[in-house]
C-alpha positions in Angstrom: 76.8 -23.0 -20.8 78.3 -21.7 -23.8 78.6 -24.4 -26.8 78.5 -24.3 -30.4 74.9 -26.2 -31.3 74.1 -24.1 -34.6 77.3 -25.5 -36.1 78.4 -22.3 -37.5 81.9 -22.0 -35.6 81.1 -19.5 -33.0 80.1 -20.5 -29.4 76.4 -19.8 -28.6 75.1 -18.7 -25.3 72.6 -21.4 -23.6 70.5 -20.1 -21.1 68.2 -21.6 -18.6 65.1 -20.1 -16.3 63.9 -20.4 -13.3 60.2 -21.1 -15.0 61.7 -23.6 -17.2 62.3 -22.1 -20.2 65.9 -23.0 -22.6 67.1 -19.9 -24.6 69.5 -20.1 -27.2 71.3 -16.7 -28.1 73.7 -16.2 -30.9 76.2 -13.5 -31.0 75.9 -12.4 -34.7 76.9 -8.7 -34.0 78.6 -7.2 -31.0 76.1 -5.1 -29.9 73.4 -7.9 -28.0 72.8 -12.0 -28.4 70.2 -12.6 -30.7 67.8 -14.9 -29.4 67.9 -18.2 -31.7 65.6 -21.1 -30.3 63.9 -21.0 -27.0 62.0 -24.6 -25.6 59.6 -24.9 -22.5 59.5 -27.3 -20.1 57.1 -28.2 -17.5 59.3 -27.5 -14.7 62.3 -25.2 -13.5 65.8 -26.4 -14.5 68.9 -27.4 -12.0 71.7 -27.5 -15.1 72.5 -27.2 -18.7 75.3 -28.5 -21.0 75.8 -28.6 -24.4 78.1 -31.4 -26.4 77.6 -35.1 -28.0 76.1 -37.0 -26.1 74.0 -39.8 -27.8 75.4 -40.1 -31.3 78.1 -39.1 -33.1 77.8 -36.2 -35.2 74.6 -35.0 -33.6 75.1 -31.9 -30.7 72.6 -32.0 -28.5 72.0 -30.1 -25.4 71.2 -31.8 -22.0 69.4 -30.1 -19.0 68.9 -31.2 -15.7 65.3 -30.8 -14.2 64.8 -30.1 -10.8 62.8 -33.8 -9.7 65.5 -35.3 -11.5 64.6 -35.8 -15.0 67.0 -35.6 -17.9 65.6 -33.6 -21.0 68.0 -33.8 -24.1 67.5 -31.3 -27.6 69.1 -32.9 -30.2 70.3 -31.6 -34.2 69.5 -35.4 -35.2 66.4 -35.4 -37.4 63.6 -36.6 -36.0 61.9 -38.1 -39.4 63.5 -39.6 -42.2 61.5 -39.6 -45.7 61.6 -42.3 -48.0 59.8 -42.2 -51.7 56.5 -43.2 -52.6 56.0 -46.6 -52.3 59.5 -47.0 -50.1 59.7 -48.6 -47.1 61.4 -47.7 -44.1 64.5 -49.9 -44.0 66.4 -49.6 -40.1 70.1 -50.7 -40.0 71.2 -53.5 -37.4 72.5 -51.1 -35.3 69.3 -49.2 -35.0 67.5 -52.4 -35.0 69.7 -54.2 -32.1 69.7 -50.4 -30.2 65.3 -50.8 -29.8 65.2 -54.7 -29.0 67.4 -53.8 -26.3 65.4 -51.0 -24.8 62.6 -52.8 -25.7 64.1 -55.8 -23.1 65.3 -53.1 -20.6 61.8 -51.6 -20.3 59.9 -55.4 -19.8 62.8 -56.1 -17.3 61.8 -52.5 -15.2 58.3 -52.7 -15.7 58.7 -56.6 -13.9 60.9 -55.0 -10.9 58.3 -52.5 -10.3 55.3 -54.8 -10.6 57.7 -56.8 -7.9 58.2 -54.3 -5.5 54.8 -53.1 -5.9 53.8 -56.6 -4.4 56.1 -56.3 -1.7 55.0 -52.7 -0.7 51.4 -54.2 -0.8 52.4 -57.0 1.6 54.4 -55.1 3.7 51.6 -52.3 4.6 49.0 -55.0 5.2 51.0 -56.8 8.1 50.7 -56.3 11.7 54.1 -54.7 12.3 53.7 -52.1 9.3 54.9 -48.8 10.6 53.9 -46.1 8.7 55.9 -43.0 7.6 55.3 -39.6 6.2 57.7 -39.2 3.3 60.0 -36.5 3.3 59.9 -34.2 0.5 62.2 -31.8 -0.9 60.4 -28.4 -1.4 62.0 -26.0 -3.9 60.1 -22.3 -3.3 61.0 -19.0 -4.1 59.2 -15.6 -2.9 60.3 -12.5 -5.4 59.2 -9.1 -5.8 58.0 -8.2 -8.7 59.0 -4.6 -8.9 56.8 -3.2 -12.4 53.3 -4.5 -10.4 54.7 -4.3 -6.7 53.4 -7.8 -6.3 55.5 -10.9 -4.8 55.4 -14.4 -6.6 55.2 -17.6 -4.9 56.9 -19.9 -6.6 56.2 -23.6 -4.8 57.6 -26.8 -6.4 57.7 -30.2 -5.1 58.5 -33.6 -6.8 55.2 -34.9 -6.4 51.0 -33.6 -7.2 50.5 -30.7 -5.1 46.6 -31.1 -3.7 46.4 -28.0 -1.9 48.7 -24.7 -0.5 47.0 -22.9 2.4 48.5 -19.1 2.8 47.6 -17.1 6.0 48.4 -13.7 6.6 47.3 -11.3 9.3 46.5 -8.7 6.8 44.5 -8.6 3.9 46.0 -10.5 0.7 44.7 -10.0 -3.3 45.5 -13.0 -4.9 47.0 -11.9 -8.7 46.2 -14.8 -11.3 48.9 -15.8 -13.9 48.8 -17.5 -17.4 51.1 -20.5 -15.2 48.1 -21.2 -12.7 46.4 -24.6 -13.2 45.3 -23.8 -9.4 41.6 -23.4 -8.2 41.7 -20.5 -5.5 39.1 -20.2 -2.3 39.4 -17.5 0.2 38.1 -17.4 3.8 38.1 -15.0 5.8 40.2 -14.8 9.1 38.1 -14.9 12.3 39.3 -12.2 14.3 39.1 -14.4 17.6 
C-alpha cells in the first residue's frame, strides 16, 4: 500500500514479507526508497493498508495476518507524562471506551467457558462422532539461489508437533536463525 504515515505530505511505500516483516520506505530522493521503520511479526502477512482507523488524527497502519489476526501500528502515543506528583486523570470518553471492553471481554470469556461445557458434554456421550479437523496449510518451497539450498516454508494456524520429510536421496538439513525446531534424522532402510 502506499499512504502517507510519516505526515510529511508525500506518500510512503508500505511493504509487507513473506516472513512477516513490515517495511516502511520513504522516497526522499529519486534515486531509491529509504527504508524508514521496519516491525516483525511472528507470522507471514495476507494484507496491508494504511489510513485512520481507530482515532481521529492518529494514522495507523493495519495488516492482516495469515490465521486471521489483525495487528494495527499506530502514530498515537503510547504513554502520556504527567508532573511529579500528578496523577493520571482519563476523560469520560476514555473512561466509558475501557468499561465497555472491559464488559465485552467478561461477556466472551462466559460464551467460551459455555461452549466449552457443551464441547465437554458432547464428546462424553454415546453418539459423539469424532472428527479430524481440517486445516488450512500455507507452505512454500524456494530456491535459494546465493547457497543453492531450497527453504521450506510450512505454516498452519495451529502448534505444529512434528514435520516428517522423506526423500529417496540424501538430504543436509541447513539450520536458520527462524528455527525453534528440534531436528532427528534416520536413516532410510533400503528394503
Amino acid at each position: 500500500d502506499s499512504f502517507d504515515i510519516l505526515g510529511d505530505g508525500v506518500k510512503e511505500l508500505l511493504v509487507v514479507r513473506d516472513e512477516g516483516m513490515i517495511e516502511i520506505y520513504n522516497f526522499e530522493s529519486a534515486d531509491a526508497p529509504v527504508l524508514r521503520h521496519d516491525y516483525a511479526l511472528s507470522e507471514s502477512i495476507a494484507s496491508i493498508q494504511g489510513g485512520c482507523v481507530g482515532k481521529d488524527g492518529y494514522d495507523e497502519i493495519l495488516a492482516a495476518t495469515y490465521s486471521g489476526w489483525l495487528t494495527g501500528l499506530t502514530t498515537e502515543p503510547v504513554h502520556r507524562e504527567g508532573g511529579s506528583g500528578e496523577e493520571l486523570k482519563l476523560s469520560q470518553e476514555m473512561q466509558s471506551k475501557i468499561s465497555s471492553l472491559r464488559n465485552e471481554l467478561e461477556q466472551l470469556q462466559i460464551k467460551v467457558l459455555h461452549e466449552r461445557e457443551k464441547y465437554q458434554q458432547s464428546s462424553q456421550s454415546s453418539t459423539a462422532v469424532s472428527s479430524v479437523p481440517a486445516f488450512s496449510v500455507n507452505d512454500k518451497f524456494t530456491l535459494n539461489k546465493d547457497d543453492a539450498s531450497y527453504s521450506l516454508i510450512l505454516e498452519v494456524q495451529t502448534a505444529i508437533d512434528n514435520v516428517l520429510v522423506q526423500s529417496d536421496v540424501p538430504l543436509d538439513l541447513l539450520d536458520v536463525d527462524k528455527n525453534s525446531a528440534v531436528v532427528s534424522f534416520s536413516s532410510c532402510d533400503s528394503e
